[in-house]
N, C-alpha and C positions, 0 to 999 in steps of 0.2 A: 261359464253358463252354457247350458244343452237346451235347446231348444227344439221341441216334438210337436211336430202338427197333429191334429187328432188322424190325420193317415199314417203316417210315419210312427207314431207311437201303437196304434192296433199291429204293425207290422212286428214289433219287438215280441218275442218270442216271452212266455212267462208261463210254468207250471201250471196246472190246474190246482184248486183252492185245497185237494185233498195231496197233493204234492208238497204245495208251500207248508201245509199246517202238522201233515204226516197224522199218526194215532198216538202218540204220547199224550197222556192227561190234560199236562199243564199246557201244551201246545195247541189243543182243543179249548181249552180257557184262553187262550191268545186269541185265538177264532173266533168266540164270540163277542171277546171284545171289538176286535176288527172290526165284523160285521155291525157291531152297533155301532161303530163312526162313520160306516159307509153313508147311513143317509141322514148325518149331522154334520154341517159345517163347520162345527167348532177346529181350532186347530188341535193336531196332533204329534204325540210324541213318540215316537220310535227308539226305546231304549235297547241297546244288546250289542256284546262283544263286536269288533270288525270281522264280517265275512258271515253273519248270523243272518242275513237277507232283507236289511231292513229296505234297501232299494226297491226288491221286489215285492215288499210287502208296500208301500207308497203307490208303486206301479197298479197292484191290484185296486186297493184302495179309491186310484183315479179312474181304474176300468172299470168297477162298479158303481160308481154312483152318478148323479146329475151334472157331473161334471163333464163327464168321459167324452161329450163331444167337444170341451176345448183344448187349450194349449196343455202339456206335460212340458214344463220348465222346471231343470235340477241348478242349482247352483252348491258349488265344492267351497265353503265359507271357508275352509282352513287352507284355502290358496291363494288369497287376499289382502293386502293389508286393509286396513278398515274401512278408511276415504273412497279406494277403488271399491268396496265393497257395496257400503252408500249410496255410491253413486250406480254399483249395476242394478242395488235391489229399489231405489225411489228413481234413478237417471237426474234429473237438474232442476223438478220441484221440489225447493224448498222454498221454506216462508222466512221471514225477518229473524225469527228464534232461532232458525237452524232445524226446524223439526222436520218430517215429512208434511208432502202436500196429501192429507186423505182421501184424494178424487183418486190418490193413486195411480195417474194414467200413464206414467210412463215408468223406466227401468224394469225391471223382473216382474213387479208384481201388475206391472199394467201388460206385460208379455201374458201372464198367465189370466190375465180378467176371466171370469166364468171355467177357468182350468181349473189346474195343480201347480202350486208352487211346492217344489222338495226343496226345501234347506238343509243340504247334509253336513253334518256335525256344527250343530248349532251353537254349542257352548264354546267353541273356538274364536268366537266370533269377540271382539272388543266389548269390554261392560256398556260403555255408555251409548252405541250402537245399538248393544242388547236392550235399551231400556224403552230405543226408539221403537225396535222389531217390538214391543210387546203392547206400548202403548198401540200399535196397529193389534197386535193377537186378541186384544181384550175387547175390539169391535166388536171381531168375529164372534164372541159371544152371543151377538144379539141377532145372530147368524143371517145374516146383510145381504140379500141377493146379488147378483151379479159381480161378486166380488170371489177373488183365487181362493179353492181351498187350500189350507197350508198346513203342508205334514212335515215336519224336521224330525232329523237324526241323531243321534249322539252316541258314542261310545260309552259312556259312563253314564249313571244314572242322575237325575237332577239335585238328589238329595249331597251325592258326593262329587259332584258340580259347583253347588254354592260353598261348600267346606273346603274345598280347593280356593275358593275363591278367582272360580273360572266362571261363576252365574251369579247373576244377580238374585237377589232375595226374591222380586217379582215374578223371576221366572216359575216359582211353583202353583201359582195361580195362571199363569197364560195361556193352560192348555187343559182345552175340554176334555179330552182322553189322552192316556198315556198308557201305554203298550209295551212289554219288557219282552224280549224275545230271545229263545234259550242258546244258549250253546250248545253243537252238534254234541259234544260229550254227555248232555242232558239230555238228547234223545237220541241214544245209540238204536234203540228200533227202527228210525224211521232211515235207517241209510239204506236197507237193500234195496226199498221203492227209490231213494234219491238215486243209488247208484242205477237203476233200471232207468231211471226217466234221465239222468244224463249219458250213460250210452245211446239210449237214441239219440239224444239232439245230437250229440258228438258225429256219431252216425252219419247223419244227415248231414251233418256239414262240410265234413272232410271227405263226403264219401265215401268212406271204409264200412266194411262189414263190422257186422256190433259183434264184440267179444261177448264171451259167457264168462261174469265172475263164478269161480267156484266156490261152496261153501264154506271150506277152509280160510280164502281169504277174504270172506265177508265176515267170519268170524272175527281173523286181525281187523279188521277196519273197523269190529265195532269195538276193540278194545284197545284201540290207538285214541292218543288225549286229542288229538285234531287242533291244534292253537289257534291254526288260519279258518278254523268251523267250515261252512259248509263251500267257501271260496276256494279254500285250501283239497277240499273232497273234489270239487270237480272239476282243477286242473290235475289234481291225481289220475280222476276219469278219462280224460283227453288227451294223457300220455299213454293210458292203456290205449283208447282207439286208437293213435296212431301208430304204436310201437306195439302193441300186442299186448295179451294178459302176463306175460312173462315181465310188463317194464311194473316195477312196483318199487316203495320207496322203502330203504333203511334194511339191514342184514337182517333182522329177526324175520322179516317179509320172506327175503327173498331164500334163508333159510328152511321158513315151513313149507312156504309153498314151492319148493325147487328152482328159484330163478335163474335162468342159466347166464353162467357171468359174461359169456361174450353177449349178450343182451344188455348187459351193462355196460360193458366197455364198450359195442355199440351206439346206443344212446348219448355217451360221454363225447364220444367223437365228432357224433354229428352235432352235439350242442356246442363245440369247440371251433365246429364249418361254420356255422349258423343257419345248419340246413333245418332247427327244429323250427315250426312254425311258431309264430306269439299264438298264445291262448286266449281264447276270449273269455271274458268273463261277465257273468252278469250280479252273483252273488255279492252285498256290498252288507 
């Protein structure tokens, strides 16, 4: 479990709203879905491949709305077994049945009172757990004051959640909105702005001078399948600032756009010292 003070979470670095949503169609359709959960409590779903930004989209979510002066509490369900799990999201009210105490005042969700609770990848979580997390989601329908807004994640969508037999049936009724968010391969227009707005941060942090992609290899980038989406694009970025535009990945790369091999072999070596730095990441 992450726990965010409302200081410490304004300090978390996060795109602007035309960054996270880019100009692609359907990604403008994500937008205004978003925006409409901004000033509804209901809880929310976050569907889309890993590394598609459903973290940052949760982040904004808590920045805008009546929440954003309290707690941002993420909890990682799929690193848990169930009991520990229980126990971080209610902590030690329970009643006689075993259910939760709905005063909810302690474990995760009394951390988050009047916050954000994020529950990332929600359908990993134990069915019979799931069924107690819902009987809580189906309050929130009657959108409860002073209680955590709560937006969960999932890799896979709800529909092919229950057919796995990873969700319960109830789960498709637990949430006031639910939000699919594309894969970077689905919006190949919006990398040159991604790639611009992650050399600066990179920039800034490592403090190195920001490289210039050129347009040759923003062309490769828009027509690379990206598996790891937009996670995978911006430790791509932060090996360019710190090794130069010459580090790029895979021979067809380094083919078009000239990479010169001792740039490689380079690279290789010092990842071999362990002189490269860990990457940060914010993309989930």
């Amino acid at each position: 479990m992450v726990v965010e003070t409302p200081q410490s979470c304004r300090h978390v670095e996060l795109p602007d709203a035309n960054k996270i949503f880019g100009r692609t169609p359907r990604m403008q359709e994500v937008r205004t879905k978003i925006e409409a959960a901004v000033g509804d409590n209901r809880p929310v779903l976050l569907e889309g491949e890993s590394g598609t930004g459903k973290e940052v989209v949760a982040r904004y979510l808590h920045l805008n709305s009546l929440q954003q002066a309290g707690t941002f509490v993420r909890v990682n369900c799929a690193a848990m077994s169930p009991r520990l799990l229980e126990m971080e999201l209610f902590g030690s009210d329970q009643n006689l049945c075993g259910l939760p105490d709905f005063s909810l005042k302690s474990g995760s969700f009394g951390l988050a009172a009047s916050g954000t609770l994020f529950l990332d990848e929600i359908f990993e979580i134990d069915l019979n757990l799931q069924e107690k997390l819902f009987q809580v989601f189906r309050e929130r329908h009657a959108g409860m004051p002073g209680r955590a807004r709560i937006v969960c994640s999932s890799s896979v969508n709800v529909q092919t959640a229950i057919v796995q037999g990873r969700a319960v049936e109830t789960s498709m009724g637990s949430f006031g909105h639910r939000v699919t968010l594309l894969p970077l391969i689905e919006r190949t227009e919006d990398i040159p702005e991604l790639c611009e707005y992650l050399i600066e941060k990179f920039a800034r942090s490592f403090s190195r001078p920001a490289p210039r992609l050129g347009p040759d290899l923003l062309e490769i980038f828009k027509r690379r399948a990206w598996p790891g989406n937009i996670r995978e694009l911006e430790n791509q970025i932060a090996r360019i600032v710190i090794f130069g535009p010459d580090e790029a990945i895979g021979h067809d790369v380094q083919k078009k756009v000239g990479v010169r091999p001792e740039a490689v072999r380079r690279h290789r070596a010092m990842r071999r010292k362990g002189d490269v730095r860990r990457l940060p990441g914010r993309f989930s």
